[in-house]
N, C-alpha and C positions, 0 to 999 in steps of 0.2 A: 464673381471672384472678389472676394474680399480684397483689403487696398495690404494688410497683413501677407497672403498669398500672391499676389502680386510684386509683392516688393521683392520677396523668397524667389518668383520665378524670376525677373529679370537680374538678380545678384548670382541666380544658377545660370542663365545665359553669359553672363559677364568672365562668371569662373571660369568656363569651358570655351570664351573667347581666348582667355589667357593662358589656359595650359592647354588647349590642343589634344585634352584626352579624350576617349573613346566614353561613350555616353553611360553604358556600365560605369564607370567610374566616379560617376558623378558620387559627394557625399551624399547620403542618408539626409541631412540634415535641408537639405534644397527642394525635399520628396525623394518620391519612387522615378527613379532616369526616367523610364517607359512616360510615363504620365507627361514628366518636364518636356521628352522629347516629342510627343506627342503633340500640344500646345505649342513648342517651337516652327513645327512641321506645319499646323494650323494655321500659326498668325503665317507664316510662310506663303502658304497657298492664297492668304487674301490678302496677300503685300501690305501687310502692319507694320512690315518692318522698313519696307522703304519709306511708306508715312509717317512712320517717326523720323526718318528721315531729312526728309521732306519738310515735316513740322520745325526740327530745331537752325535747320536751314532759311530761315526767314526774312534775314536783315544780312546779308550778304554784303561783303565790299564787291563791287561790282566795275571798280577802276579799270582794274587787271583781271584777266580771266586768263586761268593757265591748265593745259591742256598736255596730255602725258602716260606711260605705262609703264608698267613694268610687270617682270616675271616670277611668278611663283612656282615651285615644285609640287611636283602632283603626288601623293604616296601611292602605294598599288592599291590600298583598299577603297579610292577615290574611282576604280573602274568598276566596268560592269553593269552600266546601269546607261540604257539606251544608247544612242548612237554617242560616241566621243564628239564630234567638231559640234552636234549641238549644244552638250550640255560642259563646251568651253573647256576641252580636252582634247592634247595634242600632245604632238611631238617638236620639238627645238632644239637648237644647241646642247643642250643641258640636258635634254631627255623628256619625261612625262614631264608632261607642264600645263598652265594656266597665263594667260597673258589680264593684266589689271587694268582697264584706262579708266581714267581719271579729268575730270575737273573740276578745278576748287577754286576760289574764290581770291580776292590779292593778298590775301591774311593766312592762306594755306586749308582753308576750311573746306569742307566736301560736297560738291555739291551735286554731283552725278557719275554712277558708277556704271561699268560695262564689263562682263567677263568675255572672254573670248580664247579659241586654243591658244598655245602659247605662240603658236608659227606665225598667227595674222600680223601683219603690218599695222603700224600706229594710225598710218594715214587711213586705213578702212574705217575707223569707226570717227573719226572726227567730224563730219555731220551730223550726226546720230548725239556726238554729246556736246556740240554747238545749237544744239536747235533752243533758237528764243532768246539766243547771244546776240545783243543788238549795241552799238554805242559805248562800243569798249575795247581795251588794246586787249587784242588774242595773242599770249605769249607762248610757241612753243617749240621744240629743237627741229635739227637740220631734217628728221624725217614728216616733217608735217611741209615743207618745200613740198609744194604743189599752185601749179596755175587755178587747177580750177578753186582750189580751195581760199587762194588768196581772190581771186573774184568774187566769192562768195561771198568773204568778212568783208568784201570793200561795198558789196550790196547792202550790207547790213550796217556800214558806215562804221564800221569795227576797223582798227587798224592791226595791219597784221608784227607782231614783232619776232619774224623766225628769220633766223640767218639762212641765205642762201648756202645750198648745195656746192661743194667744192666744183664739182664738174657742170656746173651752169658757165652759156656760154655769155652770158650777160651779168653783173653782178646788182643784187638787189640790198637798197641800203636797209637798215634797220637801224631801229634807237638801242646802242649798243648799254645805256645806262637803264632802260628802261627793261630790257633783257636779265638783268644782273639780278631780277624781283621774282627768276622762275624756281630761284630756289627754294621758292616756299610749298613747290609740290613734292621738289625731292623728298623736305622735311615732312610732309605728309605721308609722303610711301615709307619711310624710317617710323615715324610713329605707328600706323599701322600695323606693319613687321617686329613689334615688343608683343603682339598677341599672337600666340605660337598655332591658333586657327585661320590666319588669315597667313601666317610666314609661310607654311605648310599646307596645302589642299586635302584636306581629310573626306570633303562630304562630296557623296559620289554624285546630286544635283545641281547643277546651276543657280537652281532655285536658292536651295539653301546655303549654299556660297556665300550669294549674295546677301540674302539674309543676314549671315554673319558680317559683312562688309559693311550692309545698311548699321546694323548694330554699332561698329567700330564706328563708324564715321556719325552716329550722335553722338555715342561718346565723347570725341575729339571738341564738336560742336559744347559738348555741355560743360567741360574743364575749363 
């Protein structure tokens, strides 16, 4: 691949992070969609896309580590395609959905992403995007209260900064200024949600979901 077709393909990934259209639609000028989507599908299957990832993720502030989800809507043409709860396809409050968990960095920055339907609880996947989180305050809301989970970050000599549970029957203190630093994932889930592929669930894989997510969150990284 020439560095010319290269550049073409990832400005046609970018487009179609932003408008959320259907891959027919793509301009003429990016190639033939089939091909573009083709190669998206590709790097997809051998997670090129979380490697890039991964890549522009390298130098991380690593003070604060914040930890968090949120819900996307699912369109109907996002069914159909193997089982729903594996490929992070549910039902919730809202309807067809997608649930996002996130951890980023104390700058807001992305640095591991999880899809999951949109019903599951926050607290299920916060192992899974703590692993290798060592030596750092873990900031994140009243639904991450948990024992085990606060044992855990204290294993890892992490401090935990999440407000206790209204109905605890014991109250647990936190650094209530320290707390005030989680809005920098909020501000991550709002930048993300300006790319009408990631506000909206169009692609009926997980796989390539995610892809689009890995995409968005270089981006973020590379502005």
């Amino acid at each position: 691949m020439s560095e010319a077709s290269c550049k073409r393909f990832i400005e046609a990934i970018y487009w179609m992070s932003r408008t959320g259209a259907q891959w027919r639609e793509l301009p003429r000028y990016y190639g033939l969609w089939n091909s573009v989507f083709h190669r998206f599908n590709e790097w997809s299957k051998k997670n090129i896309w979380d490697e890039l990832l991964g890549y522009c993720a390298q130098d991380p502030d690593l003070e604060n580590i914040m930890i968090d989800a949120t819900i996307v809507r699912a369109h109907a043409c996002a069914a159909g395609y193997g089982d729903q709860e594996t490929e992070g396809l549910g039902r919730s409050k809202g309807g067809f959905s997608s649930k996002i968990h996130a951890k980023v960095d104390a700058l807001g920055n992305p640095l591991k992403i999880i899809i999951t339907a949109g019903q599951r609880n926050e607290i299920t996947q916060a192992e899974r995007l703590l692993e290798g989180v060592r030596d750092s305050n873990v900031l994140g809301d009243k639904g991450y209260d948990c024992n085990e989970l606060r044992a855990q970050l204290k294993s890892k000599n992490c401090t935990a900064v999440i407000p206790p549970r209204s109905n605890r029957i014991e109250n647990i203190p936190y650094d209530k200024d320290t707390y005030k630093e989680r809005h920098a994932i909020e501000c991550f889930f709002s930048k993300i949600k300006y790319f009408r592929r990631v506000f909206s669930r169009f692609d009926k894989s997980a796989r390539n979901f995610g892809a689009f997510l890995s995409f968005v969150g270089a981006v973020i990284w590379l502005c």
